[in-house]
Structures are given as structure tokens and as C-alpha cells.
One Martini backbone bead per residue (centre of mass of N, CA, C, O) as a GRO file, in nm:
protein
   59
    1UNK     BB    1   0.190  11.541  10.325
    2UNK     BB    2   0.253  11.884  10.299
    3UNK     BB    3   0.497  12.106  10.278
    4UNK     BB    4   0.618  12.365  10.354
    5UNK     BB    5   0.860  12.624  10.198
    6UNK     BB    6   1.078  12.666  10.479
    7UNK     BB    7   1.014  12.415  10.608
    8UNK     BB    8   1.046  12.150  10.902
    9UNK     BB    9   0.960  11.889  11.088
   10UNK     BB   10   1.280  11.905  11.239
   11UNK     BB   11   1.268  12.205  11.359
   12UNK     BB   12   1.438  12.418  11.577
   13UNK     BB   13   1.362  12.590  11.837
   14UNK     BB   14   1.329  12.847  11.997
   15UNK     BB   15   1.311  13.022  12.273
   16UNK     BB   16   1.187  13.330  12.406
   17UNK     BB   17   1.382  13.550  12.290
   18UNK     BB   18   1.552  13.398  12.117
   19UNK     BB   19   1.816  13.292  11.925
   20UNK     BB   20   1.951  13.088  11.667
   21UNK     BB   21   2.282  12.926  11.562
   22UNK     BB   22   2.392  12.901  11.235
   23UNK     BB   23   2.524  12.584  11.107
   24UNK     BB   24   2.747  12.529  10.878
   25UNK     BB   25   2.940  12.300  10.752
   26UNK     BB   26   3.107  12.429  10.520
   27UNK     BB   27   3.201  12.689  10.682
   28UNK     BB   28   3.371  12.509  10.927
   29UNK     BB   29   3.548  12.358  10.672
   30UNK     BB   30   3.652  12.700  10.640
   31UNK     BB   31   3.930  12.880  10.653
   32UNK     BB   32   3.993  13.154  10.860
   33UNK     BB   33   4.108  13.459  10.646
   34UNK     BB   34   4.307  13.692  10.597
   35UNK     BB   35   4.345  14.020  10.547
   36UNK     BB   36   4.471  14.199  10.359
   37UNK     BB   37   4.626  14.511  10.350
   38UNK     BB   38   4.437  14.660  10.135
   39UNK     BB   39   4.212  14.703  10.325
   40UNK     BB   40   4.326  14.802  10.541
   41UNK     BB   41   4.243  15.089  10.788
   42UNK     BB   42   4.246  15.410  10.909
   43UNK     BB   43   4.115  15.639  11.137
   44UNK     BB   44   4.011  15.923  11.153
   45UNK     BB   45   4.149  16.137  11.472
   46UNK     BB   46   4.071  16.435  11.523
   47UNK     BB   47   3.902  16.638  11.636
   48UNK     BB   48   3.574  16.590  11.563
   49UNK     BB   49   3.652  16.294  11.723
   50UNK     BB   50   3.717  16.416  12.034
   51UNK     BB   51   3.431  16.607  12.058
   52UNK     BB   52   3.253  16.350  12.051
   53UNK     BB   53   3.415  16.163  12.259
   54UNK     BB   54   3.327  16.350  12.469
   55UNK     BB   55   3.011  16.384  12.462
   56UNK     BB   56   2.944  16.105  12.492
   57UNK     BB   57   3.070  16.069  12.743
   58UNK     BB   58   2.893  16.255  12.930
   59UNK     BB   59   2.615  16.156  12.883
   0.00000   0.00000   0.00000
């Protein structure tokens, strides 16, 4: 029996419409750690996105 490459015969299919959440182990026993500060930032909430955010309200 020569298996497809990308398959496996032991593979859990999902139901119809759902999708399977992929689980692996490595990533589960590293810890999620903190972004530094210098990655975050703010946005800028000027008028531009006032005038945007009554747009999308109204709507």
C-alpha cells in the first residue's frame, strides 16, 4: 500500500462545514510570552476615523 504524501490513513476528518483545530505539541509546552514595549504602539484616532467610525455606525 504506498500512501499519498501529504495524507495520512489515520487522519481525522472534520464534519461537513466545520474546520479541525491543529493542535501540536511543541507549541503547547512553549510559553506565551509578553511583546516587548517597543512593538506596541497606538493609532492615531484623529477626525479622519471619527468621521469613519459615525460612517460605519450609521450604517
Amino acid at each position: 500500500m504506498t500512501a499519498t504524501p501529504g495524507t495520512s490513513s489515520d487522519a481525522v476528518q472534520a464534519p461537513p462545514g466545520r474546520k479541525l483545530l491543529r493542535l501540536e505539541i511543541r507549541n503547547a509546552e512553549t510559553p506565551i510570552e509578553r511583546k516587548p514595549n517597543w512593538i506596541k504602539t497606538r493609532a492615531k484616532m484623529g477626525p479622519e476615523y471619527s468621521e469613519l467610525k459615525g460612517l460605519v455606525k450609521r450604517e
